[in-house]
N, C-alpha and C positions, 0 to 999 in steps of 0.2 A: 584555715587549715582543713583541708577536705581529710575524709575520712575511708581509710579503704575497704572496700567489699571484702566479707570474711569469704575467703576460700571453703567450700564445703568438702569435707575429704568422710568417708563412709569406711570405715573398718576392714578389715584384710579380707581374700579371698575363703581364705578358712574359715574366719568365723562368720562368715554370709553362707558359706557353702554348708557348717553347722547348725545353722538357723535357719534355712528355705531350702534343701535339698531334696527332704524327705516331702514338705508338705507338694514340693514342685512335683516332685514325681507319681506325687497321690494324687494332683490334680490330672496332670496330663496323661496319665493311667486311665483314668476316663475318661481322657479324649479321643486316648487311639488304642485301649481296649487291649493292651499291653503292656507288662508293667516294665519288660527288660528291654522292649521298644523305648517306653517314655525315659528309663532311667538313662540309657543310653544317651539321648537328647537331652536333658537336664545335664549330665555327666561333660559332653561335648560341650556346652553352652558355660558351663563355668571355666573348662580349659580355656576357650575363649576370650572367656572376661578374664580369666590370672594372664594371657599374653597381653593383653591391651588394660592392665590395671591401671597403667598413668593417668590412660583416657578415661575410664570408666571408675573410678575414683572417685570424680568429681562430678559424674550426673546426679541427679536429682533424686534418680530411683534404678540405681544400678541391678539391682533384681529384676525390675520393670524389663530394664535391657537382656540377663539372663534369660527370662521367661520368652522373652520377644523370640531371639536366637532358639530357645528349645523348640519353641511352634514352629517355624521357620522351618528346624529341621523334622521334625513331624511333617511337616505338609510335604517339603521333598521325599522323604518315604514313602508317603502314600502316594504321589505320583509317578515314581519309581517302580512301586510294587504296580498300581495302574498300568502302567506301559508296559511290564514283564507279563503281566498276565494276555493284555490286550497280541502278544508278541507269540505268545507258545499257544495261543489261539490258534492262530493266522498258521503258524508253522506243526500247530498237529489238526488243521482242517477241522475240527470239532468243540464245539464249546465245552471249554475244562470248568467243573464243579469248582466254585469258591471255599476254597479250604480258611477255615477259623481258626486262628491260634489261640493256644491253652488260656484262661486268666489266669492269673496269682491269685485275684480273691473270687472264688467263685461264686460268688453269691448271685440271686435273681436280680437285684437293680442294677448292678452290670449288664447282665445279660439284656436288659430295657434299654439300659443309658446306652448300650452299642448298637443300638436297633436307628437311636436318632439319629436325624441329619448331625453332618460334621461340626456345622457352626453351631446349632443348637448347644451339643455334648461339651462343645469346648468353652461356650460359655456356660452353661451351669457345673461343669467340673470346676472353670476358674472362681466365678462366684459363691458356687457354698462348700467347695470345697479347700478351694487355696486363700478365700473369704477376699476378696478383693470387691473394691464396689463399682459399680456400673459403669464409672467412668475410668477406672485402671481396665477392668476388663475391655472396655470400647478402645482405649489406647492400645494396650498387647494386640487384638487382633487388627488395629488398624481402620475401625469402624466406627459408623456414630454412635453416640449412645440410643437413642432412639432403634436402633438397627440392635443391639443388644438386648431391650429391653421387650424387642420383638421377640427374640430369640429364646430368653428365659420364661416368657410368659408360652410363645408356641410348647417349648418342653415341656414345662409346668403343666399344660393341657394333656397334651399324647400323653406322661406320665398318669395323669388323675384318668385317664378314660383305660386304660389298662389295668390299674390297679381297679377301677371298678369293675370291667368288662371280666377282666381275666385273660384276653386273648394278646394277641402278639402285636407287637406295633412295625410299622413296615414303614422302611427310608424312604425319602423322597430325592434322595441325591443323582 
């Protein structure tokens, strides 16, 4: 008599949405340096997964999936905002000043951690802040881990040279 494969079934939209809402949007708050941007996208990403819970029910790491859909929708924002800015360029003939939106938390490692490259920020927001390891982080962004491990050890650097220097850290994006 063969034996059937226990179906894996993961707890309601609520109570996931209870249990990783806050920490998702703490992480992605420092990735894109907005906290009613990331909430927003966190926010989207679980309507998401409650339309598609039959499917999503049964993956492995249905968060994994949320988190995936919130960056997803971060990166289209930001290349949204990209193309708008690149657009009122072009249509007011002169290069318009890069306006900064307010933080929620104002503090100075913000103001560092949004100085980093995109990838960088968004692996160490995932990593010490949403605490995922290396290789959940290499999965959400779709990367090796080796490529991650670049990425937290680059920031790790810019951060310790700042914090020693004093001075400002400038993107490379």
């Amino acid at each position: 008599m063969s034996e059937f494969a226990e179906v894996k079934v993961v707890e309601t939209v609520d109570s996931l949405f209870r249990a990783h809402y806050g920490r998702l949007v703490r992480a992605l708050t420092l990735a894109c340096n907005d906290q009613e941007v990331a909430a927003d996208a966190v926010q989207e990403a679980f309507v998401k997964a409650h339309l598609h819970w039959r499917r999503i029910q049964h993956y492995d790491d249905p968060v994994g999936w949320i988190r995936r859909v919130a960056i997803n929708r971060l990166r289209d924002d930001h290349r949204r905002q990209n193309r708008k800015g690149v657009a009122l360029q072009r249509l007011a003939g002169e290069p318009q000043a890069e306006s900064v939106g307010q933080n929620a938390f104002d503090s100075d490692l913000q103001a560092i951690l949004a100085q980093l490259p995109k990838q960088q920020r968004i692996a160490m927001a995932l990593f010490y802040v949403d605490e995922l390891s290396v290789a959940e982080v290499a999965s959400a962004l779709k990367v090796t881990e080796g490529a991650v491990k670049s990425y937290l050890h680059q920031g790790r650097a810019r951060l310790r040279s700042v914090v020693a220097s004093g001075e400002e850290v400038h993107s490379d994006e």
